[in-house]
MDAnalysis code that builds the backbone (N, CA, C; Angstrom):
import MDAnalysis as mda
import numpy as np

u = mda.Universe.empty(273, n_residues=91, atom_resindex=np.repeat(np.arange(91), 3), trajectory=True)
u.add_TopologyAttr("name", ["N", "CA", "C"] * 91)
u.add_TopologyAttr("resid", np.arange(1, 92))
u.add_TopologyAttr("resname", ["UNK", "UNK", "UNK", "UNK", "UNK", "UNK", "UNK", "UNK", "UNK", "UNK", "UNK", "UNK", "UNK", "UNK", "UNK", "UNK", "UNK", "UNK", "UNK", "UNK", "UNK", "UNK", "UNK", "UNK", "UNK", "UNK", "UNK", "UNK", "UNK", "UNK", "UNK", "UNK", "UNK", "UNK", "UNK", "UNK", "UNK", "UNK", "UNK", "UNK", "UNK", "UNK", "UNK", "UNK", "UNK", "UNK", "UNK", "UNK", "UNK", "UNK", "UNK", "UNK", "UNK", "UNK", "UNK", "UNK", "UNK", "UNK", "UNK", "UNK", "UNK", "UNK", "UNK", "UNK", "UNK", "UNK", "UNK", "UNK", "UNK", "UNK", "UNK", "UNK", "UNK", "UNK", "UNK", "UNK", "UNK", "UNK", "UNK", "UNK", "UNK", "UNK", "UNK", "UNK", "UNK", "UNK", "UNK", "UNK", "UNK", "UNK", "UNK"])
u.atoms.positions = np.array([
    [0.840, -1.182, 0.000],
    [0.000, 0.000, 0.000],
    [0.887, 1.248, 0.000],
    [0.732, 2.333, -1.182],
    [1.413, 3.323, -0.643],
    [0.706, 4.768, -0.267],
    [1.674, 5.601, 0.399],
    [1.090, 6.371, 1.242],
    [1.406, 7.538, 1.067],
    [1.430, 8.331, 1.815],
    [2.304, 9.854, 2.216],
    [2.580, 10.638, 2.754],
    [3.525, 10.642, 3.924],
    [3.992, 11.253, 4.929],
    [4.766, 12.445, 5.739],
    [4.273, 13.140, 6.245],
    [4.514, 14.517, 6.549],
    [5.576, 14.537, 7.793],
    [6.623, 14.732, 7.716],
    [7.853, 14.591, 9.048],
    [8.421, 15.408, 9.762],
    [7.857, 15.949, 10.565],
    [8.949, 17.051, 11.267],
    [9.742, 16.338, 12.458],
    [10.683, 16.945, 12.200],
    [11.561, 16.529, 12.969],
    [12.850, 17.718, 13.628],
    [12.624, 17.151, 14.841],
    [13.268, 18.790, 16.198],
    [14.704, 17.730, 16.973],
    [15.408, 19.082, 17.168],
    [16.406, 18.634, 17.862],
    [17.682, 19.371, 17.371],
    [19.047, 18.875, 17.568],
    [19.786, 19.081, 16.745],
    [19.859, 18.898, 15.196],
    [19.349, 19.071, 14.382],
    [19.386, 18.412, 13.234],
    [19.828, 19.480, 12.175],
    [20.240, 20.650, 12.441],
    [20.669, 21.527, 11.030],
    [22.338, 20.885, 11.600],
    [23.452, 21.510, 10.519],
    [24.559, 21.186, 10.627],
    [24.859, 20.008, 10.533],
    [23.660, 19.269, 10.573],
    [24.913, 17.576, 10.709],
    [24.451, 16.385, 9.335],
    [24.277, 17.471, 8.025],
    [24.125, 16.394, 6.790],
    [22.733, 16.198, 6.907],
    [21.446, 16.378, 8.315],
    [20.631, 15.671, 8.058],
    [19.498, 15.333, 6.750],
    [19.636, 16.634, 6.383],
    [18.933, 16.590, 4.740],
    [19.608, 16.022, 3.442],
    [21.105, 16.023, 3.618],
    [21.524, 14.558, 2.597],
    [21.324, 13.084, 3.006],
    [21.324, 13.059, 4.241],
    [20.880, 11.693, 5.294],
    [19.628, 11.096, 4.214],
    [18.711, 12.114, 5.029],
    [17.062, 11.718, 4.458],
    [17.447, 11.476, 2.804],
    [17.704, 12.229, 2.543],
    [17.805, 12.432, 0.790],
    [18.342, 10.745, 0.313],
    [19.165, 10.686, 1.014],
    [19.861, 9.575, 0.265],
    [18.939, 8.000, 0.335],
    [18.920, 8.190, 1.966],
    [18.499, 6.955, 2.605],
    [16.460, 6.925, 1.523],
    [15.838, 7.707, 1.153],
    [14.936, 8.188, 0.539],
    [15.251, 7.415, -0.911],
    [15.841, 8.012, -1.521],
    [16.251, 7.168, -2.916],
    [16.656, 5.772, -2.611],
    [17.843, 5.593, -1.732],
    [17.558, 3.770, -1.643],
    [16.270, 2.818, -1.725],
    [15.460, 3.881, -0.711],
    [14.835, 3.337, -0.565],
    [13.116, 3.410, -1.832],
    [13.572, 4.443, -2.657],
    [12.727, 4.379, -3.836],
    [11.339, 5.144, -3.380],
    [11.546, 6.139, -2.314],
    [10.430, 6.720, -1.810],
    [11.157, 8.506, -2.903],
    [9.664, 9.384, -3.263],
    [9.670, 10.077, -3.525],
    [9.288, 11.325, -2.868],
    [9.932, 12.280, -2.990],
    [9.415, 13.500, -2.056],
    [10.674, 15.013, -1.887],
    [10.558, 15.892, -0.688],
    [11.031, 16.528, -0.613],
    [11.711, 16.721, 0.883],
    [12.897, 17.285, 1.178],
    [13.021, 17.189, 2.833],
    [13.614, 18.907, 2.496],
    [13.505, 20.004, 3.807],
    [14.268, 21.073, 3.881],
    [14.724, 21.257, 5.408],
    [15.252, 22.358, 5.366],
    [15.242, 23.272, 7.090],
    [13.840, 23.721, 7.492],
    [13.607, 23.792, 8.473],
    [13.031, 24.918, 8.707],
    [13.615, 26.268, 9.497],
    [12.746, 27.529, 9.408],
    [13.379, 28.854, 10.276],
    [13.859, 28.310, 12.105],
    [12.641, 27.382, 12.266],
    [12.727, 26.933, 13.609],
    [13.747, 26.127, 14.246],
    [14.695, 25.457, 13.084],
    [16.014, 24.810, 13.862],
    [15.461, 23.296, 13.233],
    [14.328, 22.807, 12.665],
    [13.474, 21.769, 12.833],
    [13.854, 21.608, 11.265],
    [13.496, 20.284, 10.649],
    [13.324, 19.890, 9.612],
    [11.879, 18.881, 9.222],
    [11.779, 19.694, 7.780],
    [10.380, 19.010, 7.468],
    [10.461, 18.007, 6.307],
    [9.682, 16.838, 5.802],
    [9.837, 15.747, 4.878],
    [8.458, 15.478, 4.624],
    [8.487, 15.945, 3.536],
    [7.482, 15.258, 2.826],
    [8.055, 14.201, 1.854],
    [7.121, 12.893, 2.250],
    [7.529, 11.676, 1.550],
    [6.469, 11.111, 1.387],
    [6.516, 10.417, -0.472],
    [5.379, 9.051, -0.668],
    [6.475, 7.858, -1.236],
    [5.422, 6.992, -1.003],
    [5.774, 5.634, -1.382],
    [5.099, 4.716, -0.432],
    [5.671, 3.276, -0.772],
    [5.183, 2.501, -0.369],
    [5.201, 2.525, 1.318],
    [3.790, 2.029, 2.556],
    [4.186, 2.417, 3.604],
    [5.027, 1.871, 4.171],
    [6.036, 0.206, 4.217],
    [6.549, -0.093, 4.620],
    [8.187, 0.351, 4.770],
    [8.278, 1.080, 3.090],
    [9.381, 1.730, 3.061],
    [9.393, 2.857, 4.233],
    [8.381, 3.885, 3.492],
    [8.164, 4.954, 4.648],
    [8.249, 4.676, 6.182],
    [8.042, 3.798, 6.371],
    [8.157, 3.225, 8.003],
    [9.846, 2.999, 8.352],
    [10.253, 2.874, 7.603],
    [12.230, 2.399, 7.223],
    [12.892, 3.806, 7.481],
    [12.220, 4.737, 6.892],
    [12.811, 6.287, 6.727],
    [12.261, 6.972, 7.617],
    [11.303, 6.921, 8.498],
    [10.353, 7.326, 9.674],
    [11.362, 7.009, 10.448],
    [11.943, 5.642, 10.483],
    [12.751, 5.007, 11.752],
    [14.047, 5.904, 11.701],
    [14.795, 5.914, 10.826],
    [16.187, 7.071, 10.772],
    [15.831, 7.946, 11.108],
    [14.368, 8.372, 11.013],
    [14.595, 10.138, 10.838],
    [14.730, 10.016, 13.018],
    [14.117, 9.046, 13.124],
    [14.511, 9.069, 14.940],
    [15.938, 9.178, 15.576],
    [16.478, 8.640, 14.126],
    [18.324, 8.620, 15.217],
    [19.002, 9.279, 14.319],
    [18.926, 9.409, 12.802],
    [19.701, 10.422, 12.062],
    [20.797, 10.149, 11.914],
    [21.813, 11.371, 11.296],
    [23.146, 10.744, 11.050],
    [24.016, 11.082, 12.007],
    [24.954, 10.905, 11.885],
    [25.937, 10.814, 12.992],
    [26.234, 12.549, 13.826],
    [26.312, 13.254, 14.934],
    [25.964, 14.586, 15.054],
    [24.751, 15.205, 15.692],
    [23.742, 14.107, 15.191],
    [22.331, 14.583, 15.496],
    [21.973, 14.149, 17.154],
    [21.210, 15.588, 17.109],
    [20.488, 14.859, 18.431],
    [18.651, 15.105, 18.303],
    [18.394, 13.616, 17.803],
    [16.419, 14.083, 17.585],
    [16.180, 13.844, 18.935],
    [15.205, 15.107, 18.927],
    [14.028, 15.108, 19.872],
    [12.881, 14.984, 19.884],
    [12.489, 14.678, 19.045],
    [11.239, 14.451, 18.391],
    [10.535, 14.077, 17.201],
    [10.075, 13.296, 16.781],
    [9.480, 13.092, 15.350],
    [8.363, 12.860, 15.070],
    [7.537, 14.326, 14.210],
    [5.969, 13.784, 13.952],
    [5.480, 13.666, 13.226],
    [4.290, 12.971, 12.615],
    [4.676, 12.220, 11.357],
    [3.053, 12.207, 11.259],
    [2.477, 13.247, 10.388],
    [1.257, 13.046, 9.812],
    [1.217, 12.458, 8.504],
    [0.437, 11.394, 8.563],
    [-0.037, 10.555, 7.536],
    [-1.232, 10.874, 6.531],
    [-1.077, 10.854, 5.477],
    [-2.214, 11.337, 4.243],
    [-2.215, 10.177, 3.372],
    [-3.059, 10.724, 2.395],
    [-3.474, 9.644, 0.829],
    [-2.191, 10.131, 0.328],
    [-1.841, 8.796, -0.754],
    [-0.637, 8.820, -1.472],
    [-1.462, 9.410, -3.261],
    [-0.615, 10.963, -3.460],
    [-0.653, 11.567, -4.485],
    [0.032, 11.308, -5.664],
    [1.421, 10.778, -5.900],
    [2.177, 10.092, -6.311],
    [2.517, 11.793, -7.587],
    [2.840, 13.127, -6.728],
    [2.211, 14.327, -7.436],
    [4.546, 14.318, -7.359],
    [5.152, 13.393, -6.859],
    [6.537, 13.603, -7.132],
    [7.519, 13.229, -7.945],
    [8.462, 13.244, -8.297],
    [9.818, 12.304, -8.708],
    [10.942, 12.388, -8.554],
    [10.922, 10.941, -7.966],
    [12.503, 11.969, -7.234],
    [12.268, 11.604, -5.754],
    [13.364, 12.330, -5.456],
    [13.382, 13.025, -4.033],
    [14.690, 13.893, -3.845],
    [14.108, 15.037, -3.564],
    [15.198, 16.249, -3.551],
    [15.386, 17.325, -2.081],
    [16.036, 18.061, -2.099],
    [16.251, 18.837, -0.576],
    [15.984, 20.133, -1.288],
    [15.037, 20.802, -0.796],
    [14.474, 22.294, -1.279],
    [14.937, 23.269, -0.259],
    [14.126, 24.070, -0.114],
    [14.380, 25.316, 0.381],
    [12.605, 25.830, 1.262],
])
């Protein structure tokens, strides 16, 4: 079944790669979407694909890459639009 998932995620997470993290671990995993900063220190992900993948990339976004310190991860769930391609780091 696929899906599409909304991620914020708080903590330490600017400075330490985390948006090539997502980015990458995202294409392995064949999920499409977008990840950025936010003003707030926080990072946001929008991702579709299949949900089991998404559940794979939900789980990193909890421990991140090496540097990080998450504090939190929330993760609103929607209908899968399939409106992407790709997956890229915006602005």
């Amino acid at each position: 079944m696929e899906a599409r998932a909304r991620i914020l995620i708080t903590g330490l997470v600017h400075g330490v790669f985390f948006r090539r993290e997502i980015t990458d671990h995202a294409r392995r995993l064949g999920i499409s979407g977008w990840v950025k900063n936010l003003q707030d220190g926080g990072v946001e992900a929008l991702a579709e694909g299949e949900k089991g993948r998404l559940d794979e990339l939900i789980r990193f976004c909890h421990v991140g890459p090496p540097g990080a310190i998450v504090r939190k991860v929330e993760v609103e769930w929607s209908d899968y639009l399939g409106e992407f391609r790709g997956f890229k780091i915006t602005k």
